[in-house]
MARBA-3410 file (N, C-alpha, C, O; in Angstrom, 1 decimal):
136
9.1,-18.6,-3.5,7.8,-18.2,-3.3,7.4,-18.1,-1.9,7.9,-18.9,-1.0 ~ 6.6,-17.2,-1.6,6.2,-17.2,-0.2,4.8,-18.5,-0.4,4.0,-18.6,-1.3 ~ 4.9,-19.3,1.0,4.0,-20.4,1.1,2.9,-19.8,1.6,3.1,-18.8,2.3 ~ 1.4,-20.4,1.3,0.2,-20.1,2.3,-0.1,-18.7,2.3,-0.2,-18.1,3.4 ~ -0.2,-18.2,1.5,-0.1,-16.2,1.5,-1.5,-16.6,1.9,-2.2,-17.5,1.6
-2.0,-15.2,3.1,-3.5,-15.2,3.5,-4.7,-14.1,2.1,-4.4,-13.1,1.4 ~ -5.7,-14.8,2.2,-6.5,-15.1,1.1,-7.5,-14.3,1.4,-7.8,-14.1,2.6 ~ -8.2,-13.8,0.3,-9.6,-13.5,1.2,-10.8,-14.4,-0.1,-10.5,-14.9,-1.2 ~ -12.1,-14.3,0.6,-13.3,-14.9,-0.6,-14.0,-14.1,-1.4,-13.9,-13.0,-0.9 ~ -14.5,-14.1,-2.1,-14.9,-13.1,-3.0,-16.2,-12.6,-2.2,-16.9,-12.1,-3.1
-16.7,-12.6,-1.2,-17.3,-12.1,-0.6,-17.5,-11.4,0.3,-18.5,-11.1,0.9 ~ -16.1,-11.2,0.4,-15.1,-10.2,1.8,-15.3,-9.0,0.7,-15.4,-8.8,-0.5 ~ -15.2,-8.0,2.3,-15.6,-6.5,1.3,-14.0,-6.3,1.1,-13.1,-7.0,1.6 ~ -14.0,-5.1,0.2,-13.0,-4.7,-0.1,-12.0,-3.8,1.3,-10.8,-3.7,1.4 ~ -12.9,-3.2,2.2,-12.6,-3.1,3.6,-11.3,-4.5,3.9,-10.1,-4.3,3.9
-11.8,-5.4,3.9,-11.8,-7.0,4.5,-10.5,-6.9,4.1,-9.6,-6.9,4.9 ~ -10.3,-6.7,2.6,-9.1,-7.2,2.1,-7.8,-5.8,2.3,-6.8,-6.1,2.8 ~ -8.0,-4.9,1.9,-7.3,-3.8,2.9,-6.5,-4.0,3.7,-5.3,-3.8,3.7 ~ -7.8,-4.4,5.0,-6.7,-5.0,6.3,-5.5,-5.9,6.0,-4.4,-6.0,6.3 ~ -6.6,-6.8,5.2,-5.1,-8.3,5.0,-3.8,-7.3,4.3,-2.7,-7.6,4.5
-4.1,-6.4,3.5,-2.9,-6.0,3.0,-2.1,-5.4,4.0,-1.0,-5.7,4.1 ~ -2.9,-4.4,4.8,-2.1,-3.3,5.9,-1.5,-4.7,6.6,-0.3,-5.1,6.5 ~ -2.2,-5.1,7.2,-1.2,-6.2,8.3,-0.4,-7.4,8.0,0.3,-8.1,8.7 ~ -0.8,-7.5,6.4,0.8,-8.7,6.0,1.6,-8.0,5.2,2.5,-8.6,4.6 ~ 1.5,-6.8,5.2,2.3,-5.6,4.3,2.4,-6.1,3.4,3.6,-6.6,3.2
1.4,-6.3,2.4,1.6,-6.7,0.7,0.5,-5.7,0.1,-0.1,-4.9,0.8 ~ 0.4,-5.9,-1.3,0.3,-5.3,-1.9,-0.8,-6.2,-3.0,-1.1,-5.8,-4.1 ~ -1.0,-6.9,-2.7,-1.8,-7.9,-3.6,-2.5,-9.2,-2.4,-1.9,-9.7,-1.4 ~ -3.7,-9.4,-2.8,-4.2,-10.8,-1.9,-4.7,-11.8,-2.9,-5.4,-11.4,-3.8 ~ -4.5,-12.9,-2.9,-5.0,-13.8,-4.1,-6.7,-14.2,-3.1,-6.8,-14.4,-1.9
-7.7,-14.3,-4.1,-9.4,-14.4,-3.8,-9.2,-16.1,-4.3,-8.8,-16.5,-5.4 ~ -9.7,-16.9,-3.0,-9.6,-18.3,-3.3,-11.2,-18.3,-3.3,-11.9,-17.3,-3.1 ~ -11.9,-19.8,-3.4,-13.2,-20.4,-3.1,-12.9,-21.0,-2.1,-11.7,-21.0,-1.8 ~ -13.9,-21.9,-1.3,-13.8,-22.4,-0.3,-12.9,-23.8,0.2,-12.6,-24.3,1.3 ~ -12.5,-24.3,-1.5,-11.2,-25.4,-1.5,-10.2,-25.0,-1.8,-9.4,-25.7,-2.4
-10.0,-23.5,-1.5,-8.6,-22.6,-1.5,-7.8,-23.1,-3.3,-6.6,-23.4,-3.5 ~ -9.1,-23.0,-4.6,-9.1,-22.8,-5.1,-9.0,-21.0,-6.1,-9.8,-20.1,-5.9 ~ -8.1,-20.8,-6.9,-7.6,-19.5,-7.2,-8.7,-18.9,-8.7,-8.8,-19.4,-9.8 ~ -9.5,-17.7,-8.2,-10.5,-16.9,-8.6,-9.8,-15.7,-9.2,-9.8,-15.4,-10.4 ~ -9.2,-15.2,-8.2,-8.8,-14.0,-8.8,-7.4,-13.0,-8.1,-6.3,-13.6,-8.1
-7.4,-12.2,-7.7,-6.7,-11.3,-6.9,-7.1,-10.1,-6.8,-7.8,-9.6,-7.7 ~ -6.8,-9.2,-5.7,-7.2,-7.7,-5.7,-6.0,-7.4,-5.4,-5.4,-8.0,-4.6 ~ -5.2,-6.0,-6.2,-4.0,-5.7,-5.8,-4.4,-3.8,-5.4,-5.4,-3.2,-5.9 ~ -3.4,-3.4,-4.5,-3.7,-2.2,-4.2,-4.2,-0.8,-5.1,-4.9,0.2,-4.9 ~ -3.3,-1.4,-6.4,-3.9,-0.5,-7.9,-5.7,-0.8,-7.6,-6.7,-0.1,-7.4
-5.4,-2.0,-7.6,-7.8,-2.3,-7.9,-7.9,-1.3,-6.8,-9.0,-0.7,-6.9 ~ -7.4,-1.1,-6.2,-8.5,-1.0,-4.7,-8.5,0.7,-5.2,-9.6,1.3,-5.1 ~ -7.2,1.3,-5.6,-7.5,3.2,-5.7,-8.3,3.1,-7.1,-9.2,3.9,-7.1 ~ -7.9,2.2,-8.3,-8.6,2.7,-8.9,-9.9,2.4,-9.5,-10.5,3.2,-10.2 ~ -10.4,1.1,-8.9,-11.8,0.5,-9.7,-12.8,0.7,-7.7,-13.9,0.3,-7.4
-11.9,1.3,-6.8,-13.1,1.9,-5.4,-12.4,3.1,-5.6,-12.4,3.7,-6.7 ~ -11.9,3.5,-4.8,-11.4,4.9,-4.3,-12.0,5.6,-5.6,-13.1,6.2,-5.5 ~ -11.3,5.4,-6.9,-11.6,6.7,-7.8,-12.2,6.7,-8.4,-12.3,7.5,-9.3 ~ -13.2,5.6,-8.3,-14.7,5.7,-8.6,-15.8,6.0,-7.8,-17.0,6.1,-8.0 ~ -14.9,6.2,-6.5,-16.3,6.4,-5.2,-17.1,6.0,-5.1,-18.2,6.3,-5.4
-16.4,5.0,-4.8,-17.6,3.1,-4.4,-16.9,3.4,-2.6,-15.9,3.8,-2.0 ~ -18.1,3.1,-2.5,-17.7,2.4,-0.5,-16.9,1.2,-0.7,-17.1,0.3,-1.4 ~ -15.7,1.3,0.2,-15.1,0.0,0.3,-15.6,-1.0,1.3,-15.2,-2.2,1.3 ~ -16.5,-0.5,2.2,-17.2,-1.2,3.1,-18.4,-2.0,2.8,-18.9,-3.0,3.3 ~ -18.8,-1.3,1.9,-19.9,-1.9,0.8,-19.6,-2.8,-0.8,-20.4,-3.4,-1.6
-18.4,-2.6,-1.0,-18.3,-3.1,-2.3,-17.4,-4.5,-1.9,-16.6,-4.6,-1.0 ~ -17.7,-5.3,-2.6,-17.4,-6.7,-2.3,-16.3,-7.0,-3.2,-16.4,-6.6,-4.4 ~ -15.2,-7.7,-2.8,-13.9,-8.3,-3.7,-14.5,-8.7,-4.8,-14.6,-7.9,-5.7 ~ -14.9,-9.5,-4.8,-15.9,-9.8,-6.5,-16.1,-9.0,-7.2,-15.7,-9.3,-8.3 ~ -16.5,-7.9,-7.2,-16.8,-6.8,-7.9,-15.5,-6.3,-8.7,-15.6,-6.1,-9.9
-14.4,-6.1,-8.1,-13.2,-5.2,-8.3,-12.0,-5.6,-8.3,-11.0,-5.0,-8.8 ~ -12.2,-7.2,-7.7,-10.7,-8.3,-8.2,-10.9,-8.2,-9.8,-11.8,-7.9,-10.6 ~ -9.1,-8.9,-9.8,-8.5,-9.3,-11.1,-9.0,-10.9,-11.3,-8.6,-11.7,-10.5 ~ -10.0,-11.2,-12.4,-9.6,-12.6,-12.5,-9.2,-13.5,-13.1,-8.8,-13.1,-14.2 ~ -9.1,-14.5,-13.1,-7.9,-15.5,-14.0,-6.5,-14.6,-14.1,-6.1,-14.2,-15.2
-6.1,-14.6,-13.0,-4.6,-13.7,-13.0,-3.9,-14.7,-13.7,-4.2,-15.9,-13.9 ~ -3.0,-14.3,-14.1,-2.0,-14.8,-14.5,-1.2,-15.8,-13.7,-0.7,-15.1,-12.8 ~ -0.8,-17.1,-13.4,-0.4,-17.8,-12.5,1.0,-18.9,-13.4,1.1,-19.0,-14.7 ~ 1.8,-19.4,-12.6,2.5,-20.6,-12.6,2.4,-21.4,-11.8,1.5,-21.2,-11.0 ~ 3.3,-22.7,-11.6,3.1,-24.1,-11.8,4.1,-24.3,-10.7,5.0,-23.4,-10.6
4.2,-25.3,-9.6,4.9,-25.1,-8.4,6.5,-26.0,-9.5,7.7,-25.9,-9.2 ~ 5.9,-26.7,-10.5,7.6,-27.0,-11.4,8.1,-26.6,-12.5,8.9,-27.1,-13.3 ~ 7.4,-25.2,-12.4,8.2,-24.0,-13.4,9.4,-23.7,-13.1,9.7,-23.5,-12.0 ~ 10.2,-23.7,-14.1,11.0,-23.0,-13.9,10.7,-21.4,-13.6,9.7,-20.8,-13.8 ~ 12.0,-21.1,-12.8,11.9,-19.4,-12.5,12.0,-19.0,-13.5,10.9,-18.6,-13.9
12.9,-18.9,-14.4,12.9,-18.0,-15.6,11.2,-18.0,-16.2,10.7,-16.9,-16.4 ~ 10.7,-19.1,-16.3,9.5,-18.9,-16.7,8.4,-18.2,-16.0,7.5,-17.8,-16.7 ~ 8.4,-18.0,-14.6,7.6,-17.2,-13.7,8.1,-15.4,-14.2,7.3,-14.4,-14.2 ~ 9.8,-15.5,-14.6,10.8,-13.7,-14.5,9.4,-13.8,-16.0,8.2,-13.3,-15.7 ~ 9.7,-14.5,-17.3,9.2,-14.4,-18.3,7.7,-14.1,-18.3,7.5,-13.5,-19.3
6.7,-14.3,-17.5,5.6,-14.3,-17.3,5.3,-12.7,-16.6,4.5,-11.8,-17.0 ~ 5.9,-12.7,-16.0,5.8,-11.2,-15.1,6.7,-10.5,-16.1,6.3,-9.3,-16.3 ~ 7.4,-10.7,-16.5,7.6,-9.5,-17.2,6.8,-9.0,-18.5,6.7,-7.8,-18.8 ~ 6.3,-9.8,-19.2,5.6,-10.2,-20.3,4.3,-9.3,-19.8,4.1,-8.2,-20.4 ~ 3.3,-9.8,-18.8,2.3,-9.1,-18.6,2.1,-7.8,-17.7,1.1,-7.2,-17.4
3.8,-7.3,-17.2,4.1,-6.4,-16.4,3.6,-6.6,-14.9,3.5,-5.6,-14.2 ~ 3.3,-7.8,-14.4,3.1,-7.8,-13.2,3.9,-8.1,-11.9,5.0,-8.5,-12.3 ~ 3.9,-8.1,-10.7,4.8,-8.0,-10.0,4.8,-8.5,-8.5,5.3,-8.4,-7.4 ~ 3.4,-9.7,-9.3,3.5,-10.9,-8.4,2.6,-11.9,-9.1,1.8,-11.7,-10.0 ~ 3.0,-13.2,-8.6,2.2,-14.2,-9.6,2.1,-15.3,-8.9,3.1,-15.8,-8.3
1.0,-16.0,-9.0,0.5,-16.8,-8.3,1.0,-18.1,-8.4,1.7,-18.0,-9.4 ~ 1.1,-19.4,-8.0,1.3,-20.4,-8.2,0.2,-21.1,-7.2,-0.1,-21.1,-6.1 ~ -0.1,-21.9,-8.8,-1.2,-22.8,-7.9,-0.8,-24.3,-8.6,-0.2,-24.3,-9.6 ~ -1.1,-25.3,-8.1,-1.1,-26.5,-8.6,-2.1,-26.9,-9.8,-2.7,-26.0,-10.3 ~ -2.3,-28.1,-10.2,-2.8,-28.8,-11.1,-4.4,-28.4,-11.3,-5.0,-27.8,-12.2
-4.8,-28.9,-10.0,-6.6,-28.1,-9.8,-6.8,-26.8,-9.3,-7.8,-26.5,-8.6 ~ -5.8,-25.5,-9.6,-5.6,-24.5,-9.4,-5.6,-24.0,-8.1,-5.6,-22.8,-7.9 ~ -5.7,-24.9,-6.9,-5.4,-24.6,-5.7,-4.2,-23.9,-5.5,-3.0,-24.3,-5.6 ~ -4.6,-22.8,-5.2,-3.5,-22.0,-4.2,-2.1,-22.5,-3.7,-2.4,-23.2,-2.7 ~ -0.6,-22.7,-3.8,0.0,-22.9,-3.0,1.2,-21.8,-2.9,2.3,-22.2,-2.5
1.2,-20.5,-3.3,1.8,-19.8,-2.8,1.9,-18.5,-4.0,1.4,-18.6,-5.1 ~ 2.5,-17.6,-3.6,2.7,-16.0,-4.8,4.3,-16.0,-4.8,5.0,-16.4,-3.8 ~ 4.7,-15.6,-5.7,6.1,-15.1,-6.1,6.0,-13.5,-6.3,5.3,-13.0,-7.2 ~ 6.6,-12.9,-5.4,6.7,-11.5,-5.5,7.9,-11.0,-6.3,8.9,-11.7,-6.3 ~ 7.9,-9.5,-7.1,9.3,-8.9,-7.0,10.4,-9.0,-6.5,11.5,-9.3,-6.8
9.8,-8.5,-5.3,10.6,-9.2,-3.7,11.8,-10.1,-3.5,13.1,-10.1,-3.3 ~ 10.9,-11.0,-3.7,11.5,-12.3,-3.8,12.1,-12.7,-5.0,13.2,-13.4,-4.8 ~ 12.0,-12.6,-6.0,13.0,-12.3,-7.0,14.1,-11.7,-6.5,15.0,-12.5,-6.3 ~ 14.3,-10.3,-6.2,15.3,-9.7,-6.0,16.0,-10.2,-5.0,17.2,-10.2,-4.9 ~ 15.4,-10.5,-4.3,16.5,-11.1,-2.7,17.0,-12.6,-3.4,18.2,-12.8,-3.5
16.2,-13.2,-3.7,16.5,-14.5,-3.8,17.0,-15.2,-4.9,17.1,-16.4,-5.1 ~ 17.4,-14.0,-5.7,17.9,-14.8,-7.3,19.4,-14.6,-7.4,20.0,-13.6,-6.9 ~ 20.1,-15.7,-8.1,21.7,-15.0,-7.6,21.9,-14.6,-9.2,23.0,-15.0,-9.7 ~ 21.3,-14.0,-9.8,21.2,-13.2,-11.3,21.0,-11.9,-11.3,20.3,-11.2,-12.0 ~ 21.8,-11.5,-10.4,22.1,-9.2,-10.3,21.1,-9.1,-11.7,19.9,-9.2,-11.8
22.3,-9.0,-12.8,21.7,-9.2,-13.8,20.2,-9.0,-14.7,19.5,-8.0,-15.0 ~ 20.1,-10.2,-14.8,19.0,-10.6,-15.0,17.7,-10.3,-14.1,16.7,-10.0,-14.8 ~ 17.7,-10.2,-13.0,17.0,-9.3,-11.9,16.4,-8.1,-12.4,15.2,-7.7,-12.7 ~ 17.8,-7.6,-12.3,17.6,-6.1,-12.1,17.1,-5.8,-13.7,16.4,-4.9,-13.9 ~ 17.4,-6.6,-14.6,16.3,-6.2,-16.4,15.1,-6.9,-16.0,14.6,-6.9,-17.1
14.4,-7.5,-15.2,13.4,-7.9,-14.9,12.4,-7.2,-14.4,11.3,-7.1,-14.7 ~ 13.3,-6.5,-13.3,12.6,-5.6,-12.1,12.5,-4.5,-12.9,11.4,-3.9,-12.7 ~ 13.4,-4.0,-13.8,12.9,-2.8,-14.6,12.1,-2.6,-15.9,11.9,-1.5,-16.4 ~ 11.7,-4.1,-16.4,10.7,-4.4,-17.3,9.3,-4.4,-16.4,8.5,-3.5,-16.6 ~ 9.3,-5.0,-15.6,8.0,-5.0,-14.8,7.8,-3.3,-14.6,6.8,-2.6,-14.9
8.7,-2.9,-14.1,8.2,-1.4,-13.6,7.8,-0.5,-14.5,7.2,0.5,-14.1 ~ 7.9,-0.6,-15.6,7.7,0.4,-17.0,6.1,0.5,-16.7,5.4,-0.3,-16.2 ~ 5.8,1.9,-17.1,4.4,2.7,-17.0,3.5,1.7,-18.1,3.8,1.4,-19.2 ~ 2.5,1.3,-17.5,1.3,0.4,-18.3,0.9,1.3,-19.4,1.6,2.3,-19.7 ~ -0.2,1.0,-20.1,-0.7,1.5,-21.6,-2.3,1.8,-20.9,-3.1,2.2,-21.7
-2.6,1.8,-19.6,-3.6,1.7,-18.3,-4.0,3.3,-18.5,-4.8,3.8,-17.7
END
């Protein structure tokens, strides 16, 4: 899992969170509270389709509005298979991990799957369950 992923609050515009995407090159930001507590997420899908293609200002519309919430998350003593099982299950393609009081402590990407699993295999049926076209 990547540790400490930068966060934004649900009261950052959707502007706000953009940037965090363009400059940590991701694709998803997890929305903490102020004890880096986990609310929700906004991933780049939210942003084209619940702003852009609804023609909302993104300068004006606030993460709250257009985050994901109660994402889907694991447990920092999950098993992996249970995080591949989870993401693939709900087709997503990053997942949070927060501890006990749902504090934040890091995301598991695709990414990171794929680099870091020594299961070609199993991987690669993972990475292409996740990718299948939503029912969206």
């Amino acid at each position: 899992m990547t540790d400490n992923p930068t966060c934004c609050l649900p009261s950052d515009t959707v502007i706000a969170a953009a940037h965090v995407m363009r400059d940590e090159d991701v694709g998803s930001v997890p929305i903490v509270d102020e004890q880096q507590r986990l609310l929700g997420v906004i991933t780049d899908r939210d942003v084209t389709l619940r702003v852009v293609a609804a023609a909302r200002d993104p300068g004006g519309t606030l993460v709250q509005e257009v985050m994901t919430s109660d994402p889907i998350t694991c447990r920092p003593d999950d098993d992996a298979r249970r995080a591949l099982g989870l993401m693939t299950l709900h087709q997503i393609r990053r997942i949070p991990v927060v501890g006990a009081d749902r504090r934040l402590l890091g995301i598991i990407a695709q990414a990171d799957i794929a680099t870091r699993m020594d299961a070609p295999r199993q991987t690669a049926a993972v990475v292409q369950e996740i990718s299948q076209p939503s029912a969206e």
